[in-house]
C-alpha positions as CSV (number, residue, x, y, z in Angstrom):
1,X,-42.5,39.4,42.4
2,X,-43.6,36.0,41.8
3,X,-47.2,34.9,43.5
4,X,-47.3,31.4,44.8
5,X,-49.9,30.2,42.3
6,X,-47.1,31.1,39.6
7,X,-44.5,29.8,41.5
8,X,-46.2,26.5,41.8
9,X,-46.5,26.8,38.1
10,X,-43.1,27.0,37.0
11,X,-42.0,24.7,38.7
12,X,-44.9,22.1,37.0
13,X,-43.6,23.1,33.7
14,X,-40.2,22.4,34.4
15,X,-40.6,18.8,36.0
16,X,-42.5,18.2,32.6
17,X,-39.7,19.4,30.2
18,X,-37.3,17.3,32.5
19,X,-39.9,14.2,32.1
20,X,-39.6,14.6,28.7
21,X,-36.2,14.8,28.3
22,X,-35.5,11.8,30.3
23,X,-38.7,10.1,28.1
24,X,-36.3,11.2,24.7
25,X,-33.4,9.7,26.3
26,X,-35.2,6.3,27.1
27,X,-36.4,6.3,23.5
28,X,-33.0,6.9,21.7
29,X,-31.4,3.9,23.9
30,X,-34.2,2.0,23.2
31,X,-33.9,2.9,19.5
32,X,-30.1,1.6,19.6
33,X,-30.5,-1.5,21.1
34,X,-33.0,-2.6,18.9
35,X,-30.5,-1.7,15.8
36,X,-27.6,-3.8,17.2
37,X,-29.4,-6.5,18.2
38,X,-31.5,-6.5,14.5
39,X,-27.5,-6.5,12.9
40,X,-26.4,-9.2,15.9
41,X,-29.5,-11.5,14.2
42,X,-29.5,-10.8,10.7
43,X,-29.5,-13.9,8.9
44,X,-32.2,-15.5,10.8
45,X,-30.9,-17.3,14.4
46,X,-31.3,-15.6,17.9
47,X,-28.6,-14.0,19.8
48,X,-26.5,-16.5,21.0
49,X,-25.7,-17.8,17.6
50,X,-24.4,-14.3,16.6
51,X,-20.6,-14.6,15.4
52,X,-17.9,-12.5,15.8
53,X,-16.9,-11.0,12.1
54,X,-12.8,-11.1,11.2
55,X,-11.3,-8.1,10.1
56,X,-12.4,-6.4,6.5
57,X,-9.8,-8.1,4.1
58,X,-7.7,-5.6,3.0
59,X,-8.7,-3.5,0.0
60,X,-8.0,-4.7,-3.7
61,X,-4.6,-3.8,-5.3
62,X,-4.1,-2.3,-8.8
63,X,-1.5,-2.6,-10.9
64,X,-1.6,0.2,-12.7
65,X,1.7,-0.8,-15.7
66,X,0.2,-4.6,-16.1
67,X,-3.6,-4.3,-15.6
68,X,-6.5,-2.4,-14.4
69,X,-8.5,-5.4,-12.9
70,X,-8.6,-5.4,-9.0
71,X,-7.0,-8.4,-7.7
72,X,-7.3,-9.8,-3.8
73,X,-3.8,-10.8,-2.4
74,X,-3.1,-14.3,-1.0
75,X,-3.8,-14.0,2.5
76,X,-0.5,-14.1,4.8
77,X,0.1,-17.7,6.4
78,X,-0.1,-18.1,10.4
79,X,3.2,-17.8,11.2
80,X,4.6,-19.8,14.5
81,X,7.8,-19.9,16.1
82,X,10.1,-22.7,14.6
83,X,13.0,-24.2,16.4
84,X,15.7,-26.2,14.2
85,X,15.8,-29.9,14.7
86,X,18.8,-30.6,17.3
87,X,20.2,-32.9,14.7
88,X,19.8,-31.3,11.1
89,X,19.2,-34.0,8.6
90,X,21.6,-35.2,5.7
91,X,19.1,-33.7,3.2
92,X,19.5,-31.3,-0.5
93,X,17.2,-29.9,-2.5
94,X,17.1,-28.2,-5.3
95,X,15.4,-24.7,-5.2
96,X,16.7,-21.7,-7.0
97,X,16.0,-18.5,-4.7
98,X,16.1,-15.5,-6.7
99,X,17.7,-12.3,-5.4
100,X,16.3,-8.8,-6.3
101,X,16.7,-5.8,-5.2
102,X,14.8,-2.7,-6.5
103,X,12.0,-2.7,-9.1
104,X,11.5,0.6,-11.0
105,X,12.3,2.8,-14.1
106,X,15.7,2.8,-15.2
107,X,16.2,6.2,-15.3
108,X,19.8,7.8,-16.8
109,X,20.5,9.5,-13.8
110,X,20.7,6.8,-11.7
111,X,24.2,6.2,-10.1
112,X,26.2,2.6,-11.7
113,X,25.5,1.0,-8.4
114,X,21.8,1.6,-8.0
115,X,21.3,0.9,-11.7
116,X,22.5,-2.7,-11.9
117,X,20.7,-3.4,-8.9
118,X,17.4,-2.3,-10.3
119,X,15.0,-4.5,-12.5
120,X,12.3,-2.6,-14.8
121,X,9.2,-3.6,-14.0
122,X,8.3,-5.1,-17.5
123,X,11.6,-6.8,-17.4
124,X,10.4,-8.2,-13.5
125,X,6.8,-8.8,-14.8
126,X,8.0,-10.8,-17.9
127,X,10.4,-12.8,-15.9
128,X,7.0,-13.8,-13.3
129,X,5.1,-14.5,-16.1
130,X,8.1,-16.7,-17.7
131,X,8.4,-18.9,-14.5
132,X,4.8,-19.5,-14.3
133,X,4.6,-20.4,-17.8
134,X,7.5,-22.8,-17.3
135,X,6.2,-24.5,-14.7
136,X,7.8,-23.3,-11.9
137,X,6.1,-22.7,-8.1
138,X,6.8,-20.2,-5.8
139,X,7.0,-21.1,-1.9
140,X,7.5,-19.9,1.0
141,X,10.0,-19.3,3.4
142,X,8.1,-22.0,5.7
143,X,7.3,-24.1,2.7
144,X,11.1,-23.9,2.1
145,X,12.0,-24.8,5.5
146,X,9.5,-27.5,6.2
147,X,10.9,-29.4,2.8
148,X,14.9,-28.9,4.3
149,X,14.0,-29.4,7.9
150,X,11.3,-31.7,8.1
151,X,10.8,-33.5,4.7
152,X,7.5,-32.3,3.9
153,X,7.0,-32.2,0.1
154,X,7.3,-29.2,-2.0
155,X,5.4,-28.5,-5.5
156,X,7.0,-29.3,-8.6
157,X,9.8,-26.9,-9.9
158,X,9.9,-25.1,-6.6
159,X,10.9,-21.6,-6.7
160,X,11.9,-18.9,-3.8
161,X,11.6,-15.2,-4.7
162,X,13.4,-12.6,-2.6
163,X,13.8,-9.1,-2.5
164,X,17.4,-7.2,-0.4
165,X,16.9,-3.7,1.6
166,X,13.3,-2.8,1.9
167,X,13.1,-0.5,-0.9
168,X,9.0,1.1,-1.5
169,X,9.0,0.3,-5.3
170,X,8.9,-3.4,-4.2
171,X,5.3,-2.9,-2.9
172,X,4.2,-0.4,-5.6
173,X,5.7,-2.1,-8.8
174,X,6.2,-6.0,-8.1
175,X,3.7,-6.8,-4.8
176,X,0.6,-6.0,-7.3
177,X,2.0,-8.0,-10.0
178,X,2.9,-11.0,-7.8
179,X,-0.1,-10.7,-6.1
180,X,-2.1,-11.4,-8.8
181,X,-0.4,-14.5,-9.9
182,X,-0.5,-15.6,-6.6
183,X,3.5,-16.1,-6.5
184,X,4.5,-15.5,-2.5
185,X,7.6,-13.8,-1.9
186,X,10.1,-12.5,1.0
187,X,11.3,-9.4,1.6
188,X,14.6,-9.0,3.9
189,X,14.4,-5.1,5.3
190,X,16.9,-2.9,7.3
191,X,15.1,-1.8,10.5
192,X,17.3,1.6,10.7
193,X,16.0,2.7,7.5
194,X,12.1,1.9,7.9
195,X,10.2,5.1,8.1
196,X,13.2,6.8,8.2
197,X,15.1,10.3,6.3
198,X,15.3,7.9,3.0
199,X,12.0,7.7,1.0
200,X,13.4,5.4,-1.2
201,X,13.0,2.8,1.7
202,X,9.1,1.4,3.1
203,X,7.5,2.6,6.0
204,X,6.2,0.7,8.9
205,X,2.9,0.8,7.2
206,X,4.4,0.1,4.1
207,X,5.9,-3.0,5.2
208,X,2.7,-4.1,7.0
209,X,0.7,-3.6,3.6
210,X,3.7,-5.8,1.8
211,X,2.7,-8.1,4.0
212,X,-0.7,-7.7,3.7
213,X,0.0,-8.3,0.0
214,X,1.6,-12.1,0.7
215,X,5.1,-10.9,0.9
216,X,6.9,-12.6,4.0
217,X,9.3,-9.9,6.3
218,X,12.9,-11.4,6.9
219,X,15.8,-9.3,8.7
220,X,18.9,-7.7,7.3
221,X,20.0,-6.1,9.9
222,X,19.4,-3.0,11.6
223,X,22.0,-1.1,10.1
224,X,23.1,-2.9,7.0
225,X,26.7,-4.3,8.8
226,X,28.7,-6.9,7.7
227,X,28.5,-9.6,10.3
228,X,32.0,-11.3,9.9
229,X,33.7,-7.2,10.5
230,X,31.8,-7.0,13.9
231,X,32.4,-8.5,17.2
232,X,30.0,-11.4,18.7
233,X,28.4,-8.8,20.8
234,X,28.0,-6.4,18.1
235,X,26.8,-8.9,15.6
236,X,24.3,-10.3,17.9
237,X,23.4,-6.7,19.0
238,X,22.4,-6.4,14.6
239,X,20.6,-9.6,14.7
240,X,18.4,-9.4,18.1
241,X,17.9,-5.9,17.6
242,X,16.3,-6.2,13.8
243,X,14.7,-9.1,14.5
244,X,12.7,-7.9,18.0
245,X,11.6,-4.4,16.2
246,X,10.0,-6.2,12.9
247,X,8.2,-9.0,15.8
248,X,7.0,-5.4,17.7
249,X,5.6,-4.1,14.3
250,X,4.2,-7.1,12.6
251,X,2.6,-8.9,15.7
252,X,4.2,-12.8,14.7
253,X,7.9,-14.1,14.6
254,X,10.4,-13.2,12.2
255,X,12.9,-16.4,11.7
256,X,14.1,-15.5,8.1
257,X,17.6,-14.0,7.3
258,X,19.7,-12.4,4.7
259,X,23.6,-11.1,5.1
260,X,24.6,-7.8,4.2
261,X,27.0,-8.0,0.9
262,X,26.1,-11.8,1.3
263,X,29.5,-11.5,4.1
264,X,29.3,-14.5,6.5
265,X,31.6,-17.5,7.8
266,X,31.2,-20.5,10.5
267,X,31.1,-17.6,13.1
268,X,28.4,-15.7,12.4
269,X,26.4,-18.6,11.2
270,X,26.3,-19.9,15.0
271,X,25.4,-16.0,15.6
272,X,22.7,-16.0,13.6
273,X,21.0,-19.3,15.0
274,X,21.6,-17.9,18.6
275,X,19.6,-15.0,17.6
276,X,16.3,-17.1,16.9
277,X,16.4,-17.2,13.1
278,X,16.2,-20.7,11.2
279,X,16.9,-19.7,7.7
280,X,19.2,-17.3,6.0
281,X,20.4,-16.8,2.6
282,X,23.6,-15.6,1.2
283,X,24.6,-14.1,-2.4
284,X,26.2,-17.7,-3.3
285,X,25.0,-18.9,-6.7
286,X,23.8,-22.2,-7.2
287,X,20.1,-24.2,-6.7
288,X,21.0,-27.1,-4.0
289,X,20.1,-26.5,-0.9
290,X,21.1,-28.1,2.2
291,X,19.4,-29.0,5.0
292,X,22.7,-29.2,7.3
293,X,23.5,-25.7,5.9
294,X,20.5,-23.7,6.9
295,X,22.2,-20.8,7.4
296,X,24.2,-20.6,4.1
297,X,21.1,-21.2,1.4
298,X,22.1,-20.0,-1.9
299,X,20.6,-17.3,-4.2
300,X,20.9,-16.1,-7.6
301,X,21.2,-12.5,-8.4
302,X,18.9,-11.0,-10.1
303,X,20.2,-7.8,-12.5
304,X,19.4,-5.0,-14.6
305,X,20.5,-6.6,-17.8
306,X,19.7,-10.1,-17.0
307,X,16.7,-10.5,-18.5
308,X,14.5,-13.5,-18.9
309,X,17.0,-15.0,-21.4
310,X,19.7,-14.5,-18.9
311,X,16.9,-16.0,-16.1
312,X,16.7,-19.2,-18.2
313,X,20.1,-19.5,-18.1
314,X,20.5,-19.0,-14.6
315,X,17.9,-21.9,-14.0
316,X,19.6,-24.4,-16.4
317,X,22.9,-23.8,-14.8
């Protein structure tokens, strides 16, 4: 049994340990203040002055067919919400959009369908390098609509470059490439199929770091459906739907549009502007572009065998 002299004592020793444990405490907050506050000043200034950094850009992207230098992408526009002009002006241009689809190896096994609709990504990166060595400029999809809509002037030899589906080998074999020559392009994606059973199609992340890589996000759908088949609620149901998940994902409007099988008609171009989008593209050939026809741009398709002869052509014709 514990005397009172040794009571007296324990209980000294343990009010010590607990004033040094609360002293240790003291010390390591102490400690981190004086850390944040020396990286809130670095630089010289006092803490007032102290700015708020922006996100890390993202990381460097590799191309590993075309070169092994790290490139950093074009960073993605500020994109608002547009609204066409009530009165759509008596306006043309002429600026070829090129339709792709997929860009990979053209493998034997690959079914008719899914061959012709896939570029090699030599043949893709000979074709980029051939425009810019022609003279041409890529735009964007607000460049293209601020030069139709509101007369703003576009580069010489404008260009658009466009990509159907959603398909991953778009952000591994021609975002790099296009990245580095600092040609923007757009990408039209079925919701349905992002992140879904089908590897062959992006992810949500996927998309984001397409983005990230200055590719613009348009819709084509949810479910891949030809528009003109469908009712008005159903089509509208395809539009809203697509365009309200990519907005969710992607944080900014999406106003851009492509048909499925390039099917449309008067109808569903009055669906699609009722839906919130201000641009969309069909498989039409030709270059002139309409100002009054917003929702029926042309495009030229893009092929397995075409080739940058069969590019050239396109563009002269």
């Amino acid at each position: 049994m514990l005397t009172q002299d040794a009571r007296v004592q324990r209980r000294l020793r343990h009010r010590r340990r607990a004033r040094r444990r609360r002293l240790g405490v003291v010390l390591l907050v102490a400690l981190a203040l004086g850390v944040g506050l020396s990286f809130g000043l670095r630089g010289g200034g006092n803490a007032s002055s102290a700015r708020v950094e922006r996100p890390a850009a993202p990381p460097a992207t590799y191309s590993s067919r075309h070169s092994t230098r790290p490139t950093r992408p074009p960073v993605p526009p500020v994109i608002h919400r547009l609204a066409l002009p009530a009165r759509l002006p008596a306006r043309t241009l002429h600026v070829p959009i090129l339709m792709y689809h997929r860009i990979d190896v053209l493998r034997p096994t690959l079914p008719t369908i899914t061959r012709s609709l896939t570029v090699a990504p030599d043949d893709f990166a000979a074709q980029m390098r051939w425009l810019r060595a022609h003279g041409y400029h890529a735009i964007t999809q607000q460049q293209l609509y601020a030069g139709l809509e509101q007369g703003k002037r576009l580069p010489a030899k404008p260009i658009v470059i466009t990509f159907d589906d959603g398909y991953r080998d778009v952000l591994a074999n021609a975002a790099p490439l296009l990245a580095r020559l600092r040609m923007p392009a757009t990408a039209y994606v079925i919701t349905a199929r992002i992140s879904g059973p089908d590897v062959s199609f992006l992810s949500w992340a996927q998309l984001h770091a397409l983005e990230q890589n200055g590719v613009e996000i348009g819709s084509h759908t949810v479910h891949h459906a030809e528009l003109p088949r469908l009712s008005d609620p159903e089509a509208l149901q395809e539009l809203i739907q697509s365009r309200l998940a990519l907005e969710r994902h992607l944080g900014h409007p999406v106003q851009w549009f492509a048909y499925p099988a390039g099917r449309f008609d008067q109808r569903t171009e009055g669906l699609v502007r009722q839906a919130g989008y201000v641009l969309a593209v069909t498989t039409q050939p030709g270059s002139a572009q309409s100002a009054q026809a917003p929702f029926a741009l042309h495009r030229y398709e893009v092929l397995d065998t075409t080739g940058v002869r069969g590019l050239a052509a396109m563009l002269r014709g």
